[in-house]
C-alpha positions as a LaTeX table, in Angstrom:
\begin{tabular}{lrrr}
\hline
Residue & $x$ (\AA) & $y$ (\AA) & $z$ (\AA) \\
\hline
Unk1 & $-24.28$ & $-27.98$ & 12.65 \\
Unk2 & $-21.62$ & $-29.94$ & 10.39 \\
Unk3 & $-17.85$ & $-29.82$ & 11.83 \\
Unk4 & $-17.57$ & $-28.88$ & 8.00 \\
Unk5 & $-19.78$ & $-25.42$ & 9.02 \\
Unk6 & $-18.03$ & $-24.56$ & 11.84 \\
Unk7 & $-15.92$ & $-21.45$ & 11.94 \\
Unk8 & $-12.60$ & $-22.09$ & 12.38 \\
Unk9 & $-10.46$ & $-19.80$ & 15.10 \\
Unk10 & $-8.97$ & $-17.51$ & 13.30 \\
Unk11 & $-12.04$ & $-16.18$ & 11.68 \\
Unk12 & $-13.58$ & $-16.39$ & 14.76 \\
Unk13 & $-10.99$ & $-13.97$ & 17.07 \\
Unk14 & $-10.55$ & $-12.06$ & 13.76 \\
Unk15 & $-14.11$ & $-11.53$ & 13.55 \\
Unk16 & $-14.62$ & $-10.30$ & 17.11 \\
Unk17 & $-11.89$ & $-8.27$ & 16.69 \\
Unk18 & $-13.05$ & $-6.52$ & 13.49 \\
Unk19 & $-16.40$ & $-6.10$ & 15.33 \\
Unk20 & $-14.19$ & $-4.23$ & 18.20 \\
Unk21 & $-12.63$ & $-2.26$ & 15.74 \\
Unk22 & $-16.85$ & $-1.00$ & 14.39 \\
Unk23 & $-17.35$ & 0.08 & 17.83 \\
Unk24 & $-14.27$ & 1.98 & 18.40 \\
Unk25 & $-15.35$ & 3.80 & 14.78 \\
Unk26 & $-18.74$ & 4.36 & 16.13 \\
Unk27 & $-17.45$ & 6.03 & 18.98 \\
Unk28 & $-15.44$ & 8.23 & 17.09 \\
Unk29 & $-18.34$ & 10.04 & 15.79 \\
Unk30 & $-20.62$ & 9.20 & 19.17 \\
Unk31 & $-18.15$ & 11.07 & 21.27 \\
Unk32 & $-17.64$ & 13.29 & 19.13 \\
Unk33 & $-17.54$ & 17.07 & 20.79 \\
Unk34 & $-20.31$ & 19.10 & 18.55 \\
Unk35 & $-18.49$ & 21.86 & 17.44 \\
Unk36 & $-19.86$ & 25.45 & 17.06 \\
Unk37 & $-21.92$ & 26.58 & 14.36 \\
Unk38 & $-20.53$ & 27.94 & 12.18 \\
Unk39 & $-21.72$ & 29.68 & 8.69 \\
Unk40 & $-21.37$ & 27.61 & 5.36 \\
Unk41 & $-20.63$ & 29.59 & 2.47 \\
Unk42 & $-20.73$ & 26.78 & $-0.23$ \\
Unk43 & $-22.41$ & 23.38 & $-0.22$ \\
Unk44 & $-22.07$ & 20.87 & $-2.32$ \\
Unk45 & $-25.25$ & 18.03 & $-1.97$ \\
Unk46 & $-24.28$ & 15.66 & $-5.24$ \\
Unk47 & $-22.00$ & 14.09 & $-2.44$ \\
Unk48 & $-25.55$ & 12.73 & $-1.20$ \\
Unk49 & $-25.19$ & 10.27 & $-4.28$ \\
Unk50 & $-22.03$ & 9.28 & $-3.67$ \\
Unk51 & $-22.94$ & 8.67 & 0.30 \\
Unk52 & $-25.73$ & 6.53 & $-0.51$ \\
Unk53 & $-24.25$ & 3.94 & $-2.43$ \\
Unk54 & $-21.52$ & 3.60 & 0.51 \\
Unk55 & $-24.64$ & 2.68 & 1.96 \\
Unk56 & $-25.23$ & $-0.01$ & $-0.75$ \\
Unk57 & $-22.03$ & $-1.03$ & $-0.49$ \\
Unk58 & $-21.60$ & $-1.93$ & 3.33 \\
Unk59 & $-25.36$ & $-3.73$ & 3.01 \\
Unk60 & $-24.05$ & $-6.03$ & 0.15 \\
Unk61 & $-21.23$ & $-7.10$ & 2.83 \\
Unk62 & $-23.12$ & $-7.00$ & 6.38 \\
Unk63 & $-26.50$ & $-8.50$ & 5.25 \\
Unk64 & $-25.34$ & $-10.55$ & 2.53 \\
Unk65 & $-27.86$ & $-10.53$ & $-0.13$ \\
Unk66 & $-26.61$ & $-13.35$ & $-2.00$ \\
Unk67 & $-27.54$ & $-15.52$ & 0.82 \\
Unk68 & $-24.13$ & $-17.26$ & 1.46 \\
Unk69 & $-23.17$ & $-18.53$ & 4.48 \\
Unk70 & $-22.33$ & $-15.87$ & 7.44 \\
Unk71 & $-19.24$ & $-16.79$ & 9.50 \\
Unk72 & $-17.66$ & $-19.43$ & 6.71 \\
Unk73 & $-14.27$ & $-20.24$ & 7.22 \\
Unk74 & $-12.05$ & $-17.05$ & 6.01 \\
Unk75 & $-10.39$ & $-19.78$ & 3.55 \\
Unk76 & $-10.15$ & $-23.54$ & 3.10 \\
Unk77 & $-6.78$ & $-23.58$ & 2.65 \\
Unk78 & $-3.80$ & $-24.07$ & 5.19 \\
Unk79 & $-4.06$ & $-22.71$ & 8.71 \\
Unk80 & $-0.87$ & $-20.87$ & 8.51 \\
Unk81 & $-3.13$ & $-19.12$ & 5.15 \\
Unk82 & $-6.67$ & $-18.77$ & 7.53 \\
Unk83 & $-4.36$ & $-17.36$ & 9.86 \\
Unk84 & $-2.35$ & $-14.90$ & 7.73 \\
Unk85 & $-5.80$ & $-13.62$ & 6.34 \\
Unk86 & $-7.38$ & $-13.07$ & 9.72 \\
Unk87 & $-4.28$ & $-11.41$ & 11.11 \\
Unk88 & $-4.60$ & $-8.94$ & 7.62 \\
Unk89 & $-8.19$ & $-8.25$ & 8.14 \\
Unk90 & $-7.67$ & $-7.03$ & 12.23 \\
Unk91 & $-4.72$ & $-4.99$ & 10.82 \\
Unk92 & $-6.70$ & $-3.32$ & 8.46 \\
Unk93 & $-9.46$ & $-2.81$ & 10.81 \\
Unk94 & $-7.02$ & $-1.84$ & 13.71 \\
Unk95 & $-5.43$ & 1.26 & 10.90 \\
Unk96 & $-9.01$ & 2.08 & 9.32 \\
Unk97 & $-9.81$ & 3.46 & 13.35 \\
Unk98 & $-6.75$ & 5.23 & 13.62 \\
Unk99 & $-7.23$ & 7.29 & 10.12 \\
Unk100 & $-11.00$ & 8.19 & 10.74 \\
Unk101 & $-10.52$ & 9.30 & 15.01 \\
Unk102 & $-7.55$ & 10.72 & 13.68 \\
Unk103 & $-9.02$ & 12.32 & 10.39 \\
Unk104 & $-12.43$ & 13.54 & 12.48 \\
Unk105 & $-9.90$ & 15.22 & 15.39 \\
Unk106 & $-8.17$ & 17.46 & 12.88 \\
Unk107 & $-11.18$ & 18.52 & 11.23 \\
Unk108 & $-12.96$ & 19.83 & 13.99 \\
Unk109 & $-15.90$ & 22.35 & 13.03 \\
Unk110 & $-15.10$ & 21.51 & 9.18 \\
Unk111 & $-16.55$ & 17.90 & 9.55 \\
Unk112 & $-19.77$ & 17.23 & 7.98 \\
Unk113 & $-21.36$ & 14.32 & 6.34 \\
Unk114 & $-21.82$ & 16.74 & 2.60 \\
Unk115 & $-19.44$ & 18.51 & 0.94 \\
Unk116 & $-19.59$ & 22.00 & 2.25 \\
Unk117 & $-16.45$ & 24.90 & 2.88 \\
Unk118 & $-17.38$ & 26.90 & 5.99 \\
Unk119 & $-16.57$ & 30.31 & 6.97 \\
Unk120 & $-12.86$ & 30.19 & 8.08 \\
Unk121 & $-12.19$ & 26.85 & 6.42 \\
Unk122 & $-8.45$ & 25.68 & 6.70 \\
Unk123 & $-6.76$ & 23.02 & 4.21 \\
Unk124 & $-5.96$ & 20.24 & 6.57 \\
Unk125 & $-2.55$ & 19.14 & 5.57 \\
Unk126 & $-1.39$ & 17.53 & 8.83 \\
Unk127 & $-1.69$ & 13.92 & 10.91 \\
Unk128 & $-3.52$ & 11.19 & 8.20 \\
Unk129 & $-3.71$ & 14.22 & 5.92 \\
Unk130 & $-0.64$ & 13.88 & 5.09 \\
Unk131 & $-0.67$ & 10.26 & 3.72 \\
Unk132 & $-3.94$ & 10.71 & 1.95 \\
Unk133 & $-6.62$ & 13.77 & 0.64 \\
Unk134 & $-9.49$ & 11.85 & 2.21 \\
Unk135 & $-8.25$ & 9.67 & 5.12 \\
Unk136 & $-11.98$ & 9.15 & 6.51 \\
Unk137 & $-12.72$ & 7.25 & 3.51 \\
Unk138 & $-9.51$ & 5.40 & 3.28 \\
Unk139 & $-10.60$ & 3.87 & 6.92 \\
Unk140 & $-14.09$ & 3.21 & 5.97 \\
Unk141 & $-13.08$ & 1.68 & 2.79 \\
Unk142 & $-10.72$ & $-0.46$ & 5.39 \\
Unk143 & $-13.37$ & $-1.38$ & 7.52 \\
Unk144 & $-15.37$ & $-2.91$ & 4.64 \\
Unk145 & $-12.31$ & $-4.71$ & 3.42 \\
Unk146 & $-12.06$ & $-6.43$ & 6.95 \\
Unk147 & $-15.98$ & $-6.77$ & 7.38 \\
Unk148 & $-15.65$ & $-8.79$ & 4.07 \\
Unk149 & $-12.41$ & $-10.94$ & 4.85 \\
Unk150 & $-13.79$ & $-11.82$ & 8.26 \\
Unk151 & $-17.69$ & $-12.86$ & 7.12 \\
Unk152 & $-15.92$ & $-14.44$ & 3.74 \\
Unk153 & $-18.33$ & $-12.46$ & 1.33 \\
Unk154 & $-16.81$ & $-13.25$ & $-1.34$ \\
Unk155 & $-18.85$ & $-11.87$ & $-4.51$ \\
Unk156 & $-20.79$ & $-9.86$ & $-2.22$ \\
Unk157 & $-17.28$ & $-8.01$ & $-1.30$ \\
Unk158 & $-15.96$ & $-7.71$ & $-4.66$ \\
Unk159 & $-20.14$ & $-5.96$ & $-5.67$ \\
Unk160 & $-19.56$ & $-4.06$ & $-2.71$ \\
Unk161 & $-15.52$ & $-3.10$ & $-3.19$ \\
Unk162 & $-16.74$ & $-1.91$ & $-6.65$ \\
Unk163 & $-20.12$ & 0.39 & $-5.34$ \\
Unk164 & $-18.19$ & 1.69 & $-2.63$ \\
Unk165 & $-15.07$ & 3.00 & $-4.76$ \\
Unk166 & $-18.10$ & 4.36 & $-7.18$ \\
Unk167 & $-19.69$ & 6.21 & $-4.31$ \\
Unk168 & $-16.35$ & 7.55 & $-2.88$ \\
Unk169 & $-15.13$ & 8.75 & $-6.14$ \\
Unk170 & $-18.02$ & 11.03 & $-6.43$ \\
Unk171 & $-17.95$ & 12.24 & $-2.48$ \\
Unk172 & $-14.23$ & 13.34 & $-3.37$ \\
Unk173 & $-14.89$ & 14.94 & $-6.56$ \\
Unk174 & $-17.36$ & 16.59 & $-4.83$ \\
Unk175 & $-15.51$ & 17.76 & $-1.66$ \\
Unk176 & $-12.64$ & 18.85 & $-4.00$ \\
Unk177 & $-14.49$ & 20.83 & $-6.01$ \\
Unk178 & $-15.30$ & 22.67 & $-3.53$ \\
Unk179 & $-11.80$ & 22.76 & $-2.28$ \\
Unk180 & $-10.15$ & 23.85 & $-5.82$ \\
Unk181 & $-12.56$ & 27.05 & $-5.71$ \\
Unk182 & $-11.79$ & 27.86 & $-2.14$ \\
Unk183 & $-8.14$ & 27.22 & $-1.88$ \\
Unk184 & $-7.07$ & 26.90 & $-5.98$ \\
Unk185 & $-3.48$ & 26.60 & $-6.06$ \\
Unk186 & $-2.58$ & 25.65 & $-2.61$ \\
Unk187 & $-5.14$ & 22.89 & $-2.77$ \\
Unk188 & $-3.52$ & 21.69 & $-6.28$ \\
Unk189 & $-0.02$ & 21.89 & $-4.94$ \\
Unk190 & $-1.24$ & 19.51 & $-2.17$ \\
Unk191 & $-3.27$ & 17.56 & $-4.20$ \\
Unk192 & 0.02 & 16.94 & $-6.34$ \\
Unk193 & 1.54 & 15.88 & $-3.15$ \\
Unk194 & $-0.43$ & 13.70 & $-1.11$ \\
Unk195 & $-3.37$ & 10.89 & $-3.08$ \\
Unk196 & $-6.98$ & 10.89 & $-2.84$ \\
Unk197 & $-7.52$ & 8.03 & $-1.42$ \\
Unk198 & $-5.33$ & 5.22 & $-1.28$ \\
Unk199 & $-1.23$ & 5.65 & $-1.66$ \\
Unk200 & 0.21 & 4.45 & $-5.27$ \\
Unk201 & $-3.09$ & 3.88 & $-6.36$ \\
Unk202 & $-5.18$ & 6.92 & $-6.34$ \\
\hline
\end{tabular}
């Protein structure tokens, strides 16, 4: 291999660090206690669509259709710039975790992977659900953002940034629909509040 090919430091510590940060979010789920059953009363399955081109989304950045070059250098600019960008992409890892264990804990029985209101459903206002309506997406959309920094994806981050943001919108209308019929004016009060998804932005 080229000295020209080989990753430089900070992409590589970044990268293992980002790759940390995919375990931790796998455990979150994995360890996950299973919660009771409990009865739906609505369900919502058009957020199917909107999962699967998440899907799409994290395969343009992992596997890299567009055949570039896996483990690049995160720039070819200054090392005080490589360095800055790797230390961005492990922050953004390091906060995605904390919003989906912390997003998944104060759901409890209400988290499912469709939209669905069960019997005794609460609004969850509190811990990440206070910065934004849909935290769990907020990290996941975080984790991609570091997956593609770290790997320098390049196009296939921007394809992917674009699907994802596609397939998120329509898990949240989704989910909120439900939400406005179950809750209606509580849920627009806090929806007037707090974002969807990402603070100043949406």
């Amino acid at each position: 291999m080229a000295i020209s090919e080989t990753p430089h430091v900070a992409q590589r510590v970044a990268f293992y660090a980002v790759i940390a940060c995919w375990g931790l979010f796998a455990l979150t789920f994995w360890l996950k206690k299973r919660p009771p059953v409990v009865r739906e009363t609505k369900r919502d399955r058009t957020s199917l669509v909107g999962m699967s081109l998440q899907g799409v989304a994290f395969f343009f950045v992992w596997f890299n259709p567009l055949q570039r070059r896996q483990l690049s250098p995160v720039t070819s600019g200054s090392a005080v710039v490589e360095w800055g960008l790797a230390a961005l992409a492990v922050i953004i890892a390091v906060v995605s975790v904390w919003l989906v264990n912390s997003a998944a804990r104060h759901l409890g029985k209400q988290w499912a992977l469709t939209a669905r209101v069960v019997e005794g459903h609460e609004l969850i206002q509190q811990g990440p659900y206070r910065l934004v309506r849909n935290p769990i997406y907020t990290g996941m959309f975080g984790m991609l953002l570091a997956t593609g920094l770290v790997m320098d994806r390049g196009i296939p981050l921007a394809i992917g940034i674009v699907v994802f943001l596609a397939g998120t919108y329509i898990r949240i209308q989704s989910e909120e629909r439900l939400l406005r019929q179950t809750f209606g004016a509580e849920f627009e009060a806090y929806a007037r509040k707090v974002p969807a998804l990402i603070p100043g932005i949406y």
